[in-house]
C-alpha positions as CSV (number, residue, x, y, z in Angstrom):
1,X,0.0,0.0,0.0
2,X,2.8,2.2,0.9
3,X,4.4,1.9,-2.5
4,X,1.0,2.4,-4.2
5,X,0.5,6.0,-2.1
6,X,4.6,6.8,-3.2
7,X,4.0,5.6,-7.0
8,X,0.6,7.8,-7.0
9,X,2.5,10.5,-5.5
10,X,5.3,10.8,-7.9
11,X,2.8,10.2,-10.7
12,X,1.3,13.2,-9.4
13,X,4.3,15.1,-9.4
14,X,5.2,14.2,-12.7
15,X,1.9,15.1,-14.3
16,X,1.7,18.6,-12.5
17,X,5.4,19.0,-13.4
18,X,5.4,18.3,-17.0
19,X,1.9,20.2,-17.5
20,X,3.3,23.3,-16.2
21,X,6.5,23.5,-17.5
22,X,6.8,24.1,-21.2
23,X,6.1,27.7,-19.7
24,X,9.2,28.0,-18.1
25,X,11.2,29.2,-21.1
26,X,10.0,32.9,-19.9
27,X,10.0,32.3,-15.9
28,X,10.2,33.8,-13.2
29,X,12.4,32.4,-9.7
30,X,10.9,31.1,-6.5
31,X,12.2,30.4,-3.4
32,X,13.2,26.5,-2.7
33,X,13.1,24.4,0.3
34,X,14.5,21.2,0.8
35,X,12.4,18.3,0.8
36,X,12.8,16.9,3.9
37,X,11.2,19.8,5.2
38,X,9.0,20.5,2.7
39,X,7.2,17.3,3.5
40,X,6.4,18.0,7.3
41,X,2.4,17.6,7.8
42,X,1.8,16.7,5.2
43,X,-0.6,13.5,4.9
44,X,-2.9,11.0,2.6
45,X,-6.8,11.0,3.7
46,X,-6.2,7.9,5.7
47,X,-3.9,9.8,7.5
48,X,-0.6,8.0,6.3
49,X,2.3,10.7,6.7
50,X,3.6,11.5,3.3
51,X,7.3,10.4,3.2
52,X,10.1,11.6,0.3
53,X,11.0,8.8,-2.1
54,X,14.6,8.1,-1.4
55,X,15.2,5.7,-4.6
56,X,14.1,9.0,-6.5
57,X,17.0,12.2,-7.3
58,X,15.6,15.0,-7.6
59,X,16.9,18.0,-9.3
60,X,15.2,20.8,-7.7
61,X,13.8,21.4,-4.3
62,X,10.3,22.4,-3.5
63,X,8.6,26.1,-3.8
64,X,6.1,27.2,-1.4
65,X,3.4,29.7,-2.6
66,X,1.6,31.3,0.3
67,X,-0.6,32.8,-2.6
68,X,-2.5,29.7,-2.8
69,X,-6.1,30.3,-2.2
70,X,-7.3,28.0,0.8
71,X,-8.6,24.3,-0.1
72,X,-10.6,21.8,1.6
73,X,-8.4,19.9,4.1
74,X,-9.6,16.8,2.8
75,X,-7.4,17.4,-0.3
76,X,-4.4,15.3,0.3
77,X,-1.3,18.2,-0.7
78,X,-2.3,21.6,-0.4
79,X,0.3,24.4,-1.9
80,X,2.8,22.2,-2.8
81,X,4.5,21.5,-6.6
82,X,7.9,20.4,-7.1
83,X,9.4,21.1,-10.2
84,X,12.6,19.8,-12.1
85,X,15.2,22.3,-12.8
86,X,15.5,22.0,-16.5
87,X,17.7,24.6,-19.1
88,X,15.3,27.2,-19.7
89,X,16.0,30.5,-22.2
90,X,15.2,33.9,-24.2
91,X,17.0,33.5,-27.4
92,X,17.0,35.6,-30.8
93,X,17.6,34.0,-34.1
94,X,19.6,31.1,-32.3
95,X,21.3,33.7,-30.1
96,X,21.6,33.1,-26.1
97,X,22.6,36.1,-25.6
98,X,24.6,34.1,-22.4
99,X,28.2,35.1,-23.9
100,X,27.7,38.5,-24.9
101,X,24.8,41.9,-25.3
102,X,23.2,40.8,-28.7
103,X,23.6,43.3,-31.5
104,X,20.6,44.4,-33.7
105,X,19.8,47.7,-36.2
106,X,16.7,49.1,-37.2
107,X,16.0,47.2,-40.4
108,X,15.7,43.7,-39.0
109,X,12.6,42.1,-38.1
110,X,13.5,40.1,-34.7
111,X,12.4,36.4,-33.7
112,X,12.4,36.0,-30.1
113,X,12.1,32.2,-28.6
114,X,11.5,30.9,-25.2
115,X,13.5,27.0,-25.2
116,X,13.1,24.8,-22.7
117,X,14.8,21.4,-22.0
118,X,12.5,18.3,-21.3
119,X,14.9,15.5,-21.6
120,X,14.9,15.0,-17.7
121,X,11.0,15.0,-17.8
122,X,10.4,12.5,-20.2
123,X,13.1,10.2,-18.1
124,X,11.5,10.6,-15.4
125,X,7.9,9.8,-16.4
126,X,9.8,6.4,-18.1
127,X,10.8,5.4,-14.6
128,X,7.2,6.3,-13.8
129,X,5.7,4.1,-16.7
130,X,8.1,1.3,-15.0
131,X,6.6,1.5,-11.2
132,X,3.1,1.7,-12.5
133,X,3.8,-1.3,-14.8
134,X,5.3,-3.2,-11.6
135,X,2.7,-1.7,-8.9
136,X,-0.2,-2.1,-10.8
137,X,-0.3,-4.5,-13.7
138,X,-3.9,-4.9,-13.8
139,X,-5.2,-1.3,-12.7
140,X,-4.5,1.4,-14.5
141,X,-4.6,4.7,-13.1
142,X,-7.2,7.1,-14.5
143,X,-7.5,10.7,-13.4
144,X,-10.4,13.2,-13.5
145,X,-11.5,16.6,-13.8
146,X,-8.0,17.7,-14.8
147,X,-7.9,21.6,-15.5
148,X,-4.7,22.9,-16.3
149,X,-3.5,26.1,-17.5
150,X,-0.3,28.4,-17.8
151,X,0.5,31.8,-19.3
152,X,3.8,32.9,-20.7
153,X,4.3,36.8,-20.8
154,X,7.4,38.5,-22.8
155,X,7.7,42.2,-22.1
156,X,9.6,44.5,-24.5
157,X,11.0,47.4,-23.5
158,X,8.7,50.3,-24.2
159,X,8.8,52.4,-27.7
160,X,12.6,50.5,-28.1
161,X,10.9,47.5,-29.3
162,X,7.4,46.6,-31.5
163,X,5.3,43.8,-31.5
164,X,4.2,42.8,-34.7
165,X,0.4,44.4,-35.5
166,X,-1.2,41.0,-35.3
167,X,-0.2,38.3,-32.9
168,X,-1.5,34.5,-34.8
169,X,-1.2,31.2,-34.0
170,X,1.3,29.5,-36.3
171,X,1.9,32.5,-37.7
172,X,3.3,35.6,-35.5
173,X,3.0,33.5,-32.7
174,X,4.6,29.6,-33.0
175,X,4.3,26.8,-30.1
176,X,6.7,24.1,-31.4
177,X,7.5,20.6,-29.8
178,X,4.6,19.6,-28.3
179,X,1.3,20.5,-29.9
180,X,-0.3,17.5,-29.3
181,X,-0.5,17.7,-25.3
182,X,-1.0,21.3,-25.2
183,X,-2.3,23.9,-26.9
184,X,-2.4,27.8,-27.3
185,X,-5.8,28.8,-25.8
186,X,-5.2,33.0,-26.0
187,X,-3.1,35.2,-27.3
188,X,-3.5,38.9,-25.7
189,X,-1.4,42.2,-25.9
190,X,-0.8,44.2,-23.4
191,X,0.5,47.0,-24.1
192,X,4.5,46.3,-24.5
193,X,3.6,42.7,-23.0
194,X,2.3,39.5,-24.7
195,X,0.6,36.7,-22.5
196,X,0.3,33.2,-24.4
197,X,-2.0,31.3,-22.5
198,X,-1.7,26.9,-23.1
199,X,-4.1,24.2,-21.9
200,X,-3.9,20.6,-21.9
201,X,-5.3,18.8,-25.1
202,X,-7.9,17.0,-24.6
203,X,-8.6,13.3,-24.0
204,X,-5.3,12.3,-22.1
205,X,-7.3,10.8,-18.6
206,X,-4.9,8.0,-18.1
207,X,-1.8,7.3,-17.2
208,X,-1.3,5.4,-20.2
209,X,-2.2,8.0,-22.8
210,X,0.0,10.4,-20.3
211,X,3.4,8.7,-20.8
212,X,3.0,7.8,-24.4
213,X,2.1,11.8,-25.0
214,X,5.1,12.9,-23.1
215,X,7.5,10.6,-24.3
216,X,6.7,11.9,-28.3
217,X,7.7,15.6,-27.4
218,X,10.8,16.7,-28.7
219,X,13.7,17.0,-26.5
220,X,13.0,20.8,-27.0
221,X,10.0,23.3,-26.6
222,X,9.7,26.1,-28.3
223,X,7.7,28.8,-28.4
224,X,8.5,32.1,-30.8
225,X,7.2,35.6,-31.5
226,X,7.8,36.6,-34.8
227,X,8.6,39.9,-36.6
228,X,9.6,42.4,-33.7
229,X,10.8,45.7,-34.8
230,X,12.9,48.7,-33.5
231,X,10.9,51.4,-32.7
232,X,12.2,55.1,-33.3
233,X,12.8,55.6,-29.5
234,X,15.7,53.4,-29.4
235,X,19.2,55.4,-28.4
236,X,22.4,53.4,-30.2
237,X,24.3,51.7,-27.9
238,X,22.7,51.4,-25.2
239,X,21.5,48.0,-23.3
240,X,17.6,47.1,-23.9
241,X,16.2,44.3,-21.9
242,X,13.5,41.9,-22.7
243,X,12.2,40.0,-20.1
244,X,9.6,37.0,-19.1
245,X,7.8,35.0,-16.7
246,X,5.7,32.0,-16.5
247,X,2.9,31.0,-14.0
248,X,-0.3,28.5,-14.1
249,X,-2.0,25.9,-12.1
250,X,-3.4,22.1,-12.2
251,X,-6.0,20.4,-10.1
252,X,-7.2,17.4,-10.8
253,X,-8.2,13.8,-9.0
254,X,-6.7,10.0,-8.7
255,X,-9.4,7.9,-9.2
256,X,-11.5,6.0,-8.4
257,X,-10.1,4.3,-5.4
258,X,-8.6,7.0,-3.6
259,X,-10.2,10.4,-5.1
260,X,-6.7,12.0,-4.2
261,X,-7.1,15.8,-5.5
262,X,-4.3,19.0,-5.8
263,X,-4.3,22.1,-6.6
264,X,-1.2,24.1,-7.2
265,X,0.4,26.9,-8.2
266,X,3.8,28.1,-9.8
267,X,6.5,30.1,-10.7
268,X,9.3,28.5,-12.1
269,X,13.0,29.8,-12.5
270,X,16.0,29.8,-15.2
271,X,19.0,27.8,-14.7
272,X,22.5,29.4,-14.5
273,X,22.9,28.0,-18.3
274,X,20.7,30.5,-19.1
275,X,21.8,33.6,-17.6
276,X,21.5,36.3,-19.6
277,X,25.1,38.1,-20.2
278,X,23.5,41.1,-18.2
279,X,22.2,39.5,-15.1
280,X,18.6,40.2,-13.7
281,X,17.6,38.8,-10.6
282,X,13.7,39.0,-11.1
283,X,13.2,37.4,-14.6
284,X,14.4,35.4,-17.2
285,X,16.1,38.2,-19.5
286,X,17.5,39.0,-22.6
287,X,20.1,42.2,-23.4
288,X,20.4,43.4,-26.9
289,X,21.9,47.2,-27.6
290,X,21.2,48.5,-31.3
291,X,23.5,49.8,-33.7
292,X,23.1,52.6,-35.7
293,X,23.0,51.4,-39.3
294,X,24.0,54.2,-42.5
295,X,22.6,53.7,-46.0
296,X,24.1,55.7,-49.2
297,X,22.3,57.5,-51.7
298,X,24.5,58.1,-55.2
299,X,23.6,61.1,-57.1
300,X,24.0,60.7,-60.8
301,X,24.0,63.6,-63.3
302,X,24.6,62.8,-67.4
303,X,25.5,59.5,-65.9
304,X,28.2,60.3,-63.9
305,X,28.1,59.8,-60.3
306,X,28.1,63.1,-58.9
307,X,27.9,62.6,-54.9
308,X,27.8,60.1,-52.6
309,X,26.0,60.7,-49.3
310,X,25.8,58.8,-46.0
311,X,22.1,58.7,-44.5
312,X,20.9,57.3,-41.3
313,X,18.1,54.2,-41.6
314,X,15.1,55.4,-41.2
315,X,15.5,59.3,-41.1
316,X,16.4,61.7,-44.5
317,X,19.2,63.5,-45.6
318,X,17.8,66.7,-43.8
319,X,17.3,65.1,-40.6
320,X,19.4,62.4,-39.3
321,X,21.8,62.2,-36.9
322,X,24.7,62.4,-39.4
323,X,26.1,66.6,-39.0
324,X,28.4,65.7,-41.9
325,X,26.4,64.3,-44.5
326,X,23.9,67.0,-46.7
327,X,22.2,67.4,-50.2
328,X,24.5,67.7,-52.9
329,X,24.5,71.5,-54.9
330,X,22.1,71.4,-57.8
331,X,23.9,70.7,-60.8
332,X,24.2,72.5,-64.1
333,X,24.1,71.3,-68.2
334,X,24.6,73.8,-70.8
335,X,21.5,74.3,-72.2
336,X,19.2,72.9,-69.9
337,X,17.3,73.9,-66.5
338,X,17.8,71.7,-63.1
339,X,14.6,69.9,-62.0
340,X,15.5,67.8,-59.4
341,X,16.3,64.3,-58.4
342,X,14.2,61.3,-59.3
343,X,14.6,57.7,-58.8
344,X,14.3,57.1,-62.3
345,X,16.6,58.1,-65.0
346,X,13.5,59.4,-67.3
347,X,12.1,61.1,-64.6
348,X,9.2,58.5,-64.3
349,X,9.9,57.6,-60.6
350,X,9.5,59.3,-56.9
351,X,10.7,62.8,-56.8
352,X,13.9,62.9,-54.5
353,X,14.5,65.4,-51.9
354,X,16.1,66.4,-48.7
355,X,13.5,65.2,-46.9
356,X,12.3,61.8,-48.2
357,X,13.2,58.9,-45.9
358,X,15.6,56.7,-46.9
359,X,15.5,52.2,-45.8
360,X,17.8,51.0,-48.5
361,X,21.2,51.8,-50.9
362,X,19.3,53.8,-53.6
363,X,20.5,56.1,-56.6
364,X,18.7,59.3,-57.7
365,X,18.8,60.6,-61.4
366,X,19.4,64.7,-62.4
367,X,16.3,65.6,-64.5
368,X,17.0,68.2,-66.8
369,X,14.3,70.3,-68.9
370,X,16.1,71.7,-72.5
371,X,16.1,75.4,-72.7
372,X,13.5,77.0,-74.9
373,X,14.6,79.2,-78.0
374,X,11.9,82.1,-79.3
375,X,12.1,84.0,-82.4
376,X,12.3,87.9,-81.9
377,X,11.9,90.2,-85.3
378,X,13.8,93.5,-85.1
379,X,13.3,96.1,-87.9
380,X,16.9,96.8,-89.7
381,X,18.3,97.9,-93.6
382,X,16.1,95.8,-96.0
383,X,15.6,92.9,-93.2
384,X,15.1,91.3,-89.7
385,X,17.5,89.6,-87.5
386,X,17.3,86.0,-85.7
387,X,17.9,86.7,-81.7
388,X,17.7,84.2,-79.1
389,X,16.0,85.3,-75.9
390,X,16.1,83.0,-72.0
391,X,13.1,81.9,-71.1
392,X,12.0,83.5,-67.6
393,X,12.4,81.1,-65.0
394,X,9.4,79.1,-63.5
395,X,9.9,80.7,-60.0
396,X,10.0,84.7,-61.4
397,X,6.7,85.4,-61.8
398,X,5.8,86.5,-65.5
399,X,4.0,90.1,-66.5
400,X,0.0,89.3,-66.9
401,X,-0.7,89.6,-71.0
402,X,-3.2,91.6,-71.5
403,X,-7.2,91.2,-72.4
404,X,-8.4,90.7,-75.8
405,X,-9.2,93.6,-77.7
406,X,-7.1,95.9,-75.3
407,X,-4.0,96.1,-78.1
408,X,-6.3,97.4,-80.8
409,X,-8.3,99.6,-79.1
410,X,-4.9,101.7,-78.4
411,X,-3.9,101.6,-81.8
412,X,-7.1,103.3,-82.8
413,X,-7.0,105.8,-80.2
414,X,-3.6,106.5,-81.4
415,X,-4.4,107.3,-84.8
416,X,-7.5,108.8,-84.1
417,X,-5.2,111.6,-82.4
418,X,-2.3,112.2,-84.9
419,X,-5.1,112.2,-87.7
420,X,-7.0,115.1,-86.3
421,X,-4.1,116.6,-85.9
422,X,-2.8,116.2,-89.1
423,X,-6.3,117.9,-89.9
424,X,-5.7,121.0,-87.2
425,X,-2.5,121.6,-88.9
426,X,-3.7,121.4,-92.9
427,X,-6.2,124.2,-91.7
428,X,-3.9,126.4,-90.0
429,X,-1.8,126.8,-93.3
430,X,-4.8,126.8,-95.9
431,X,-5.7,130.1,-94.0
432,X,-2.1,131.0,-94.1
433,X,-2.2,131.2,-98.2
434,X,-5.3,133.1,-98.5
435,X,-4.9,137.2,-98.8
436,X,-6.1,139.1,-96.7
């Protein structure tokens, strides 16, 4: 009987363990006990003192959480969980960011993983398979109403780093490892925070269906954020930290013969392997600084390269951080007026200036317009002459031409005038000639 309690005990363990864990990629640290005294008062309904399992090596000692709502004495281990210390991690594209402060720039769209280590789990729950096989070959252990739930949260530092504008299963947001024994439930976003929340999967009530689930996880679990950005706050070198935590609960029953029940709680805690480069003492962290990253915009004119200029990613000529770098002087063709810059040789592209934004290498294109040429006729000895006058410039604003009709009525008047007096003056000399 005594081995049947222990067996049902670690089972327990195990499944409360192993349900919980996968969380523990983003965790948070708890205070540990040792067994021995963990285990004081603490007792099966019969009143059979719970005793530690010598034959059994644990990795990790035993967390109390006072925050445990109150349970009916009649459950069999109130606010206890014991938990294996297993490699837990942040990582970024494969990076521990354990050795060194990961390095990023503005342009690149970040992946950020929580890993955790199971290997030790699914040994354990082998040795598990093995005592229920040789305590109770012909009754297998069922459980009932299991409820189990954890959430993951990953917190980015505020305006330094983005969340991606939609957060989607198996897109934005992958669980990897072991989707068929749990499964994401929500997604939320909190404002710079992210909380994943996984459940069981359904249908695993036995023992049975337990260890053959368990033991067909990878070695690894995984779960990843895609496509987090740099936001425009971000200072260059200078030490951003992401962090995360996990916590969630189980309760469930042994049945039928001893309608054993828990209910726990947890936080779980990263191993020293996982230490971020920076340390932080109240989450799992990661450290990343960015670096400033310069793009070049090549002027051509008649296609020539005609300047080269260093621009900051993201910003414009005009205003980056660069004190140095600046727009190039127009240039000049003989014969031909200055337009601007264009992305396009023809002129058919996005107009270029001092203040358009510049993401990648580019090179802009002088547009030119051709001088126009105007015949002016000039009276001279039996002919006229050819003379070439500029065109006024678009920005010099050009004398208003004047109504219809307003030209000829001025040549009238004019003639009208010198005819009468042409007139005035034939008179005056008719009476001149006659005698008086």
């Amino acid at each position: 009987m005594r081995k049947k309690r222990r067996f049902l005990y670690m089972f327990f363990c195990l499944c409360f363990m192993f349900t919980m864990m996968p969380g523990t990629a983003f965790a948070k640290e708890a205070d540990f006990v040792p067994p021995e005294t963990a285990f004081k008062n603490m007792y099966y309904k019969d009143g059979t003192p719970v005793t530690w399992p010598k034959d059994v090596k644990w990795t990790a000692g035993i967390p109390w959480m006072d925050e445990i709502p109150e349970i009916e004495k009649a459950d069999p281990f109130p606010r206890m969980a014991i938990p294996f210390e297993v490699t837990g991690d942040i990582e970024i594209m494969g990076d521990t960011g354990h050795d060194k402060v990961y390095e990023t720039t503005k342009d690149k769209k970040l992946d950020v993983t929580g890993t955790l280590d199971v290997r030790s789990i699914k040994e354990a729950i082998d040795y598990l398979k093995f005592a229920e096989d040789y305590y109770e070959r012909n009754k297998p252990v069922d459980l009932g109403e299991t409820q189990s739930s954890f959430i993951t949260t990953l917190t980015l530092p505020e305006g330094i780093l983005e969340f991606p504008d939609e957060l989607v299963e198996g897109s934005t947001v992958v669980f990897s490892g072991a989707k068929d024994v749990f499964k994401v439930s929500k997604i939320q976003k909190v404002g710079n925070s992210v909380r994943v929340t996984f459940t069981l999967a359904e249908g695993i009530d036995t023992f049975e269906k337990l260890h053959e689930k368990i033991t067909s996880v990878d070695d690894t679990l995984k779960i990843t954020i895609k496509g987090i950005s740099v936001g425009n706050e971000a200072k260059y070198d200078t030490n951003y930290t992401i962090a995360g935590n996990t916590g969630g609960y189980m309760y469930a029953r042994i049945i039928p013969e001893y309608n054993a029940a828990m209910y726990m709680v947890y936080y779980t805690r990263q191993t020293p392997d996982g230490k971020d480069f920076v340390e932080n003492e109240e989450d799992i962290t990661f450290t990343l600084k960015v670096k400033q990253l310069n793009k070049k915009v090549t002027f051509i004119s008649e296609e020539k390269e005609y300047a080269v200029v260093d621009v900051e990613y993201g910003s414009s000529i005009d205003k980056d951080v660069m004190q140095d770098q600046s727009m190039p002087k127009d240039p000049t063709r003989e014969g031909y007026v200055f337009k601007g810059w264009n992305t396009k040789a023809d002129g058919s592209g996005t107009a270029f200036t001092g203040e358009t934004v510049v993401t990648e290498d580019l090179s802009v294109y002088a547009i030119y317009e051709k001088k126009s040429d105007e015949k002016i006729v000039t009276p001279g000895n039996g002919g006229s002459e050819n003379k070439t006058q500029k065109k006024a410039p678009d920005h010099v604003a050009r004398p208003k031409a004047p109504k219809t009709g307003d030209g000829n009525s001025s040549v009238l008047l004019v003639t009208l005038m010198l005819a009468a007096a042409g007139s005035f003056v034939g008179v005056r000399r008719q009476r001149n000639k006659i005698p008086s």
